[in-house]
C-alpha positions as CSV (number, residue, x, y, z in Angstrom):
1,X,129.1,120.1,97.8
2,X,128.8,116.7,99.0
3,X,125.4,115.7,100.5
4,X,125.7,113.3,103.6
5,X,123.6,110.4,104.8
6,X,121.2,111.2,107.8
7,X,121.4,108.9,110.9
8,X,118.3,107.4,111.4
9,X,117.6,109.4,114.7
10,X,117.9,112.6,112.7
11,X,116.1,111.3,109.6
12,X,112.9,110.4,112.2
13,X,113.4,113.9,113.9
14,X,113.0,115.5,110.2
15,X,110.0,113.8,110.0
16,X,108.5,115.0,112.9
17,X,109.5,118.7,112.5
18,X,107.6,118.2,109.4
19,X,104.7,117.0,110.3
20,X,104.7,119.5,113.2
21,X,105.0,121.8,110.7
22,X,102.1,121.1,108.9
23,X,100.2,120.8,112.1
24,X,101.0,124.4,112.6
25,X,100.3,125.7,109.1
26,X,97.3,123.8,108.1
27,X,95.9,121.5,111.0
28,X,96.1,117.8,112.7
29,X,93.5,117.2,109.5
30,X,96.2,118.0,107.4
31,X,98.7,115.4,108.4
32,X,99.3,112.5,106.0
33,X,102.3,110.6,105.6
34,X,102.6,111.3,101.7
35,X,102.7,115.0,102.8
36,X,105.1,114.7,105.8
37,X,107.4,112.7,103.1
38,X,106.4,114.9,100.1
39,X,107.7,118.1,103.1
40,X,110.9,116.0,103.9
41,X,111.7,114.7,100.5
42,X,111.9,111.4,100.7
43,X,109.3,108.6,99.9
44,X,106.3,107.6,102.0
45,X,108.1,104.1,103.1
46,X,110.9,105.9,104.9
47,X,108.2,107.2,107.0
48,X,106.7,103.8,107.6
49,X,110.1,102.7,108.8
50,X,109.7,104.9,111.7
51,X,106.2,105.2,112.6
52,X,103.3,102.8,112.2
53,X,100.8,105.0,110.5
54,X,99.9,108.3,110.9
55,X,98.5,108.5,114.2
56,X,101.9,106.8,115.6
57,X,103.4,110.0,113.6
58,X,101.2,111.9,115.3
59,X,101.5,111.0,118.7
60,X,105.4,110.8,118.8
């Protein structure tokens, strides 16, 4: 199986589910952008390319 490259839209909307995710499970005090990347599996910089820190994150 072949494993394709996200768009950035998607890659941004994974992100999000994620750290909705964890919102759900654990709590808003549980967000951090090394879990929401750690969730996703991709590195913490990814996430910086999409949100500022982790309240942008957690406003979008």
């Amino acid at each position: 199986m072949t494993q394709t490259r996200l768009k950035g839209s998607e890659r941004r909307e994974r992100f999000l589910d994620a750290a909705a995710q964890i919102v759900i499970e654990q709590g808003v005090a549980a967000v951090t952008m090394d879990g929401v990347a750690h969730l996703t599996g991709v590195t913490k910089a990814l996430g910086y390319r999409y949100f500022t820190d982790r309240d942008d994150l957690l406003t979008a």
